[in-house]
N, C-alpha and C positions, 0 to 999 in steps of 0.2 A: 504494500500500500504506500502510494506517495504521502510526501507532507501533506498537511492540511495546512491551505495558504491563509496568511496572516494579513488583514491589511488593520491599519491606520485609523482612528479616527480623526475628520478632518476638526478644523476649529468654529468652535460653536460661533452661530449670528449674533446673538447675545450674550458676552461673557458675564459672568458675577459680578455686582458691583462690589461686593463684601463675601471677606473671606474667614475662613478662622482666625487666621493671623489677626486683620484688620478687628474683628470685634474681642479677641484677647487684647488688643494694645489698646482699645479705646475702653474696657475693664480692667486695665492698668492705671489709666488716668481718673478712672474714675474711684475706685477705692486706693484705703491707705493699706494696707499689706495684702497687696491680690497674691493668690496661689499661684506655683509653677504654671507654665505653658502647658506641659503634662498633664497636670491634674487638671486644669481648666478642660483640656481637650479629649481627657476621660468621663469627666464629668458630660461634657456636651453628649459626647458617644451615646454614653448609658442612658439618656436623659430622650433622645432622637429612639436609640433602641429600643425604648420602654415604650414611648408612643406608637412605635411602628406595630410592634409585638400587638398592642390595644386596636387598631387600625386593622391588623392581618385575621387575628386569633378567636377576636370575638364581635367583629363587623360593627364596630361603634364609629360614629362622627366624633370627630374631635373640634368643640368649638371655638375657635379662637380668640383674644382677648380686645378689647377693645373695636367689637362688631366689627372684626376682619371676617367673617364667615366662618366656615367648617371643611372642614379636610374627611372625608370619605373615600371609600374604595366603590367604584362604581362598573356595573356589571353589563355591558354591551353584548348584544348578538349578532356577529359576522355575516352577513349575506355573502354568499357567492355569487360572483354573477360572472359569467361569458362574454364575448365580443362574436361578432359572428363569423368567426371563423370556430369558433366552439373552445377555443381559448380560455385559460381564463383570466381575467383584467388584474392586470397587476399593481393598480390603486386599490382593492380589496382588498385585498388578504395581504402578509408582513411575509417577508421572505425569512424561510429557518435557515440562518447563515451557516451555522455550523454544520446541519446535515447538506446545505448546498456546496460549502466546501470540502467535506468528503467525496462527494460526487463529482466533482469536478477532480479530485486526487485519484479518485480510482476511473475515470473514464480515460483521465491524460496522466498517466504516472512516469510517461518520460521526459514531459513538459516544465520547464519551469515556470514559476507564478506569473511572471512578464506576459511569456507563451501561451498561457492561458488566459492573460486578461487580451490578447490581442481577436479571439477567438468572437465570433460573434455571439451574445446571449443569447440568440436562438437555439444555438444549435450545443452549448452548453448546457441549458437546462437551469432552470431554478427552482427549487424544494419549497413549497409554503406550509406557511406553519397554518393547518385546519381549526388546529384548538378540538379535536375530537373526545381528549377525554374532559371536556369542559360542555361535551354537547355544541361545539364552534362558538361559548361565549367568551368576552375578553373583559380582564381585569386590570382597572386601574385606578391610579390615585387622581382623585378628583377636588377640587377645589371650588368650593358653591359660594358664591361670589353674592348671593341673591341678597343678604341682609346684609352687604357691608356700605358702609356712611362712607365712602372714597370719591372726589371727583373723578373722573376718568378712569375708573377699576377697571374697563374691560383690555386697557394695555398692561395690566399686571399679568401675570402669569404665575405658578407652581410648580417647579418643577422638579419631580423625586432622581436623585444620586441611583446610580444603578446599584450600588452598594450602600446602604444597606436594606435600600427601598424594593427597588421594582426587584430585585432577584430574589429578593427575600419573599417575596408576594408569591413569584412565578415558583419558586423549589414547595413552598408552602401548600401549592396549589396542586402543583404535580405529587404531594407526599400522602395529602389529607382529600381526597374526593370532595368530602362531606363541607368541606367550606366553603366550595361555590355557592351554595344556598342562604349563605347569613348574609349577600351582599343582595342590592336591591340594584334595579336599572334606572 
């Protein structure tokens, strides 16, 4: 079996305005004997961990302070739909990278990755992810916007770390069947 090719994530359209760093040093000026950087950033962990775990585990909203809204996991149903060549439309459904790049390792295993990407996606192939053992529904973290006192809210956006959010959601999903059901649509 060939490698399984590795690519790059490119650079986000909107990077963070604020980072760890940035709100430890501004909790530095703010109190008179702030805690290591460490423990600041274990604390955060645990603190981000704990919410998730309440958000994954037992399908609660979590409201946020100062009528910013609520954070949910929210539960969509995939359509599939065709093109008329019997196709099917690849704005639908999310392609399974990992199983697309084994496929592509074992179709061209004397290729390198370059050699492969020059190759046309037609005739490569792409794997989508069905979501079959979810019955094709999709889970995510949602951010409900509807009671927050913000001018201009709907340029804000939520968006969960792959680690230790949306993987944690997706391994949690594929472990425990029975918690697709505590999430609403």
């Amino acid at each position: 079996m060939g490698d399984i090719i590795n690519f790059k994530r490119g650079k986000k359209k909107f990077p963070n305005d604020y980072t760890i760093i940035d709100i430890y040093k501004y909790y530095k000026t703010d109190n008179n004997n702030p805690v290591s950087h460490n423990v600041f950033k274990k604390v955060l962990y645990d603190f981000h961990s704990d919410i998730f775990n309440r958000l994954i585990y037992s399908g609660e909203s979590i409201r946020l302070f100062s009528n910013l809204g609520t954070i949910r996991i929210k539960k969509t149903k995939k359509i599939i739909q065709f093109d008329k060549e019997g196709k099917i439309k690849r704005t639908t459904l999310s392609v399974d990278w990992l199983k697309t790049k084994t496929l592509w390792s074992n179709k061209y295993p004397n290729l390198s990755n370059i050699e492969i990407m020059q190759i046309p996606i037609e005739e490569r192939g792409l794997v989508y992810n069905t979501n079959d053992h979810t019955n094709r529904y999709t889970f995510k973290f949602f951010w409900d916007k509807s009671t927050v006192r913000l001018p201009n809210k709907t340029f804000y956006s939520f968006d969960v770390l792959r680690i230790p959010g949306n993987r944690a959601l997706s391994n949690a999903l594929k472990t425990n069947d029975q918690l697709q059901y505590i999430y609403f649509e």
